[in-house]
C-alpha positions in Angstrom: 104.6 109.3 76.0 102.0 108.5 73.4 98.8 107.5 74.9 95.1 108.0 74.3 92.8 109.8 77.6 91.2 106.7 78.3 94.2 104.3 78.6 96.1 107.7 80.1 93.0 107.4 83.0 93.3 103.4 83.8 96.5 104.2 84.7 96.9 106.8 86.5 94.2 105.3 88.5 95.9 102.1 89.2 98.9 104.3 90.2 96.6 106.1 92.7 94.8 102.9 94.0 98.4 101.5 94.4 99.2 104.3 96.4 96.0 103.8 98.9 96.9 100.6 99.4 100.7 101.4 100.3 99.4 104.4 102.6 97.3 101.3 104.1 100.1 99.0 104.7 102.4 101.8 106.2 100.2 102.4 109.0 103.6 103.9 111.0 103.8 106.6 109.0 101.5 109.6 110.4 99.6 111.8 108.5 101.5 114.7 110.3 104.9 113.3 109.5 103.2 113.2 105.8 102.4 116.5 106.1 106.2 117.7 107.4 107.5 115.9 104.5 105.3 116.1 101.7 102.5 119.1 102.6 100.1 116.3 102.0 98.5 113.5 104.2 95.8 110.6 103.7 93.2 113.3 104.5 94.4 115.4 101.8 94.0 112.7 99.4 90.4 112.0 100.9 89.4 115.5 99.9 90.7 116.0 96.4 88.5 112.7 96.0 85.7 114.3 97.4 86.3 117.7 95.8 86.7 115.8 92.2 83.6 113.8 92.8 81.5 116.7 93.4 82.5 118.4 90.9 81.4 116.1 88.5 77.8 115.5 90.7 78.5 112.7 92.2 77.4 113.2 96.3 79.9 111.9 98.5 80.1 112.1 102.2 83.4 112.7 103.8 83.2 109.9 105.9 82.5 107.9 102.5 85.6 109.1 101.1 87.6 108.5 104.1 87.1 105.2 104.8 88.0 104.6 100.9 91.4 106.4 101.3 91.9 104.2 105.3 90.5 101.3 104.1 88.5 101.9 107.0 86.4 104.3 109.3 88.5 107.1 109.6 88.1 106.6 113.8 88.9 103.3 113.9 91.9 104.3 112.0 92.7 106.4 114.0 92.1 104.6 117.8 94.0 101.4 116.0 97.4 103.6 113.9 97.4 107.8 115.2 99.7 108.4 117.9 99.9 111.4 119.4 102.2 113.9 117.8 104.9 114.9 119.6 106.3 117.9 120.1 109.0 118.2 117.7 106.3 117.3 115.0 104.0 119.8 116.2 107.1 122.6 116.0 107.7 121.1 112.3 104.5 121.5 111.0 103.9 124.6 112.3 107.3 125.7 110.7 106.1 124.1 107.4 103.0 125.7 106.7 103.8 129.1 107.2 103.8 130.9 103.9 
């Protein structure tokens, strides 16, 4: 692939607003299944944010960067789409972040 910085950054930041806004839609999936699966959830993405914005000087809160990853405060995400997780999912990620 042949493409300058600049066009390289437009898209990889469409690609990356296109996945907030499927995270958004697929409010069934929790972040600890996320984490099972992948060994990555929505607040994982809400901190690289935030670590990648302070590093360049820009001051963010993590509530800030939250609410841009949920699309909304992260506790109204949470009273309206986070269940509860369950046993097995607890057992899982315990499994899956041993190392």
């Amino acid at each position: 692939m042949n493409i300058d910085d600049k066009t390289r950054t437009e898209i990889e930041a469409a690609a990356y607003r296109r996945l907030l806004e499927h995270l958004r839609q697929r409010t069934d999936v929790q972040n600890i299944d996320m984490m099972n699966l992948a060994g990555f959830c929505r607040n994982c993405l809400s901190n690289w944010f935030e670590d990648a914005a302070k590093a360049k000087g820009v001051a963010v809160s993590r509530d800030e960067v939250r609410t841009m990853v949920y699309g909304m405060p992260y506790d109204e995400w949470k009273a309206k789409h986070q269940s509860e997780a369950s046993a097995d999912q607890k057992a899982k990620f315990e499994i899956s972040h041993k190392h």
